[in-house]
C-alpha positions as CSV (number, residue, x, y, z in Angstrom):
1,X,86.5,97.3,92.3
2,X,88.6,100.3,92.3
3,X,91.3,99.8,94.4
4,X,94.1,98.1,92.1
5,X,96.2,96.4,95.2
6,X,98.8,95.1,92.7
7,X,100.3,98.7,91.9
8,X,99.6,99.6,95.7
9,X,101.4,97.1,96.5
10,X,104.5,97.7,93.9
11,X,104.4,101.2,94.0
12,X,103.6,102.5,97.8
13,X,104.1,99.2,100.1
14,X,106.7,97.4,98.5
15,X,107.4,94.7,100.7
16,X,106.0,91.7,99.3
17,X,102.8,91.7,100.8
18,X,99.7,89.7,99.0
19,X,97.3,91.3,97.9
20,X,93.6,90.2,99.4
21,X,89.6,89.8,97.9
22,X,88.8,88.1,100.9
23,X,89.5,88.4,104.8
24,X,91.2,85.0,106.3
25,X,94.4,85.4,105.3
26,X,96.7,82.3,103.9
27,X,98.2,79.9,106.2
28,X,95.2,79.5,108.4
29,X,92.9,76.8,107.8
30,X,89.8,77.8,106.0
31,X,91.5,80.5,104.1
32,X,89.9,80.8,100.6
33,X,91.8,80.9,96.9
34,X,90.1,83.9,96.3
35,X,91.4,83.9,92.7
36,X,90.9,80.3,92.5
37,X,87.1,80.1,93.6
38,X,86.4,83.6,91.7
39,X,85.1,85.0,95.3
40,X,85.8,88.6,96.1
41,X,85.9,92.1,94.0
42,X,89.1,92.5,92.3
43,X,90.3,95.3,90.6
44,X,87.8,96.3,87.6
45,X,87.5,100.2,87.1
46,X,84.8,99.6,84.6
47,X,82.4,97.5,86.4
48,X,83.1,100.0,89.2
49,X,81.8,102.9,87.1
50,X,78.9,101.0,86.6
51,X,77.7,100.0,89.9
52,X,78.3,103.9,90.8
53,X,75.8,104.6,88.1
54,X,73.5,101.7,89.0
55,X,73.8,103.4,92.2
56,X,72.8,106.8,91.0
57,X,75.7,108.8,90.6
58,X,76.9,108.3,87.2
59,X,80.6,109.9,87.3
60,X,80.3,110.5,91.0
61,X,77.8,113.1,90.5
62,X,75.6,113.7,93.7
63,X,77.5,111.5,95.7
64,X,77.4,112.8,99.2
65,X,81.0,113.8,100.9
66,X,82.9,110.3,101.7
67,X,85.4,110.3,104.4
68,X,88.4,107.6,104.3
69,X,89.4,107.4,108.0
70,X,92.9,106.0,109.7
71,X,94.9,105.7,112.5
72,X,98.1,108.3,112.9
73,X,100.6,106.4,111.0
74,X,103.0,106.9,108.1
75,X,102.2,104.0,106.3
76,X,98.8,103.9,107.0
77,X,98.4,107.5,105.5
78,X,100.2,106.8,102.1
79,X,97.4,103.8,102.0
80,X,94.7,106.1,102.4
81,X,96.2,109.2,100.3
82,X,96.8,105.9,97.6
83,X,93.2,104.9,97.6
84,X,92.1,108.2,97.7
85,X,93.2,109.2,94.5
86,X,92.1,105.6,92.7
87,X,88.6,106.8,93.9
88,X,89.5,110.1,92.4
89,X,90.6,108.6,89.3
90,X,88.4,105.9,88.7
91,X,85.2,107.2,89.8
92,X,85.2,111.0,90.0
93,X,84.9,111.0,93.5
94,X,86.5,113.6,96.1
95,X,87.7,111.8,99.0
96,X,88.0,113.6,102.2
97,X,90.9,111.6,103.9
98,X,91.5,112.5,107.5
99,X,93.8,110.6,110.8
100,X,93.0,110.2,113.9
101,X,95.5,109.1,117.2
102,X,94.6,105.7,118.4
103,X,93.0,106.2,121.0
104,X,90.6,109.0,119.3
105,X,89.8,106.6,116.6
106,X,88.7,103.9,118.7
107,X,86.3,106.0,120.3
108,X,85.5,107.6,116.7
109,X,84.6,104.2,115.2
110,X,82.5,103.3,118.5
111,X,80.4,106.1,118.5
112,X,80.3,108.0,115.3
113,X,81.9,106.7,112.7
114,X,83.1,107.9,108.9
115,X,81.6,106.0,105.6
116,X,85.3,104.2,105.3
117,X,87.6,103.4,107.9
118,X,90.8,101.2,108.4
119,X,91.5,98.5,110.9
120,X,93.8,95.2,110.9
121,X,93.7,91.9,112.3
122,X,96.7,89.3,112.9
123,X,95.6,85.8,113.8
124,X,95.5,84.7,117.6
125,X,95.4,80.9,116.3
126,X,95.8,79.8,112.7
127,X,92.1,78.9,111.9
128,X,89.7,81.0,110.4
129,X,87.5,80.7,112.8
130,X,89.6,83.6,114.5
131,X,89.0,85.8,111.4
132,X,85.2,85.0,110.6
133,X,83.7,83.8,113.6
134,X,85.6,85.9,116.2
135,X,85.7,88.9,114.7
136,X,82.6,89.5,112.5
137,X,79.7,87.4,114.5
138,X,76.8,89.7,115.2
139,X,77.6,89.2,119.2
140,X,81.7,89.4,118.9
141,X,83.2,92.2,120.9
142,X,86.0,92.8,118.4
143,X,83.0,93.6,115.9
144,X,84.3,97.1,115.3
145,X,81.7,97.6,111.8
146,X,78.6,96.4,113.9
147,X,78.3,93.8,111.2
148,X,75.2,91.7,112.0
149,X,74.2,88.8,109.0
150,X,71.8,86.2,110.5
151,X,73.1,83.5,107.2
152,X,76.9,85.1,108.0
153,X,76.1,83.7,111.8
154,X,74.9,80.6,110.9
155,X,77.4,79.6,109.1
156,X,80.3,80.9,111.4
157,X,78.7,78.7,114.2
158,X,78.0,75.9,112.1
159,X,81.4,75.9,111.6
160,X,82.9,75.7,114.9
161,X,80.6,73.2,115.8
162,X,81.5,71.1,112.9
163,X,84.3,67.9,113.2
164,X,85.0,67.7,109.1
165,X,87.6,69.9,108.0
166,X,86.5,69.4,104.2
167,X,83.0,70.7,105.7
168,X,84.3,73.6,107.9
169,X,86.4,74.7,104.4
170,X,83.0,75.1,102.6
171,X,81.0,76.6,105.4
172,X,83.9,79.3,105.8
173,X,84.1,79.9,102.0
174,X,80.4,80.5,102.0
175,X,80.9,82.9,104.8
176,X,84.0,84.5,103.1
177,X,81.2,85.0,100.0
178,X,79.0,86.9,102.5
179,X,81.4,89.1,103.8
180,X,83.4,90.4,101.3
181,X,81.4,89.9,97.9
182,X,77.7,89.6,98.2
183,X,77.3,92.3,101.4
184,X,80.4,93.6,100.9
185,X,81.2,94.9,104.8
186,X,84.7,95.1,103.9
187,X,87.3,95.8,100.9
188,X,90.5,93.1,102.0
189,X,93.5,95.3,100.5
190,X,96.4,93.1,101.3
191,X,97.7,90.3,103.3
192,X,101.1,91.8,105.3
193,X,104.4,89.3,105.1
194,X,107.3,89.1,107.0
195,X,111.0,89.7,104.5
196,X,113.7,87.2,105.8
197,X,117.3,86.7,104.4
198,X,118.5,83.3,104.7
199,X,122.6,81.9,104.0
200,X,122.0,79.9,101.0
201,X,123.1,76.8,102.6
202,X,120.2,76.6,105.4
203,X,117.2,75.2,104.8
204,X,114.2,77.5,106.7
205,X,111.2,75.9,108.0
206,X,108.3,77.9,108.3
207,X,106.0,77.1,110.7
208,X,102.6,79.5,110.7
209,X,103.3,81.8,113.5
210,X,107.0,82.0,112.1
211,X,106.5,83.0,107.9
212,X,102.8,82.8,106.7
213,X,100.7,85.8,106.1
214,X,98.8,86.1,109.2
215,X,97.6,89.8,109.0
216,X,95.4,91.5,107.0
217,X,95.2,95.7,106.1
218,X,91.2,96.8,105.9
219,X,88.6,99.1,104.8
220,X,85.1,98.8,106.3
221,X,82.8,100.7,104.2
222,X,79.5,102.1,106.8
């Protein structure tokens, strides 16, 4: 709730890319209108501050040392610095934001990892049972957090099993709800986007491996 992805967006990234509240990014099927279906935590300092207190460190006072955690790279660092200093500014809290090579990190995040950490995921297939099911099940090797939900589970699997899309749209919302706003495993920050230029007298088909967001730019929080 106190990371404003709008002005990260404008001000650091400033390529177009969407920002996120939950995880399946658009152009997949089963991707959520997080706005839409008022699923996810957007930006709200206030309530933020709150929850901190509800938490037991009103103005970030006694809150043990956090550690934001990325992999070596430019980008990824001005994302961090970016998010360090809405912490800062927002909630009082020091931020302690460190890199790793890849590599390093992988093995960092395995064995020992930091209270926040970045990862990303692009789609394989255009579903989001490639973003849900594949990547956050309880058993899933690419299960980097160690997230484990019995209800998250469930519904993941129910999903795959299932033949109606309108069905498999609900199941994954419910999941979505799980995962990013009721547990809260993850913070979604943005979708990433591809910038084309086009001679005004073509007319570009997109097809979803070809202009749809199909990456997403993540913090896990331990």
């Amino acid at each position: 709730a106190s990371i404003d992805r709008d002005s990260l967006i404008e001000f650091v990234l400033k390529g177009g890319q969407k920002p996120a509240l939950t995880f399946t990014a658009p152009g997949n099927f089963g991707a959520v209108d997080a706005v839409a279906e008022g699923i996810g935590i957007p930006f709200d300092p206030e309530q933020a501050r709150t929850w901190l207190t509800e938490a037991g460190y009103p103005n970030g006072e006694g809150l043990p040392e956090v550690t934001l955690m990325y992999n070596t790279s430019e980008s990824h660092q001005k994302i961090a610095e970016t998010i360090g200093a809405m912490w800062k500014e927002h909630l009082n809290v020091d931020v302690n934001v460190v890199n790793q090579e890849w590599k390093v990190y992988l093995k960092t995040l395995e064995n020992d990892p930091p209270q926040v950490w970045r990862l990303g995921w692009g789609a394989d297939y255009p579903d989001a049972n490639n973003w849900l099911n594949d990547v956050f099940h309880s058993t899933s090797g690419m299960n980097n957090g160690h997230f484990n939900n019995a209800e998250f589970d469930s519904l993941v699997e129910e999903a795959a099993r299932e033949a109606s899309p309108q069905k498999r749209r609900e199941l994954y919302k419910q999941a979505e709800q799980i995962l990013v706003q009721d547990v809260v495993a993850l913070a979604p920050i943005y979708h990433y986007t591809s910038v084309t230029l086009t001679k005004p007298y073509l007319d570009r088909t997109f097809a979803p491996f070809g202009g749809e967001q199909l990456s997403t730019w993540k913090a896990f929080v331990r």
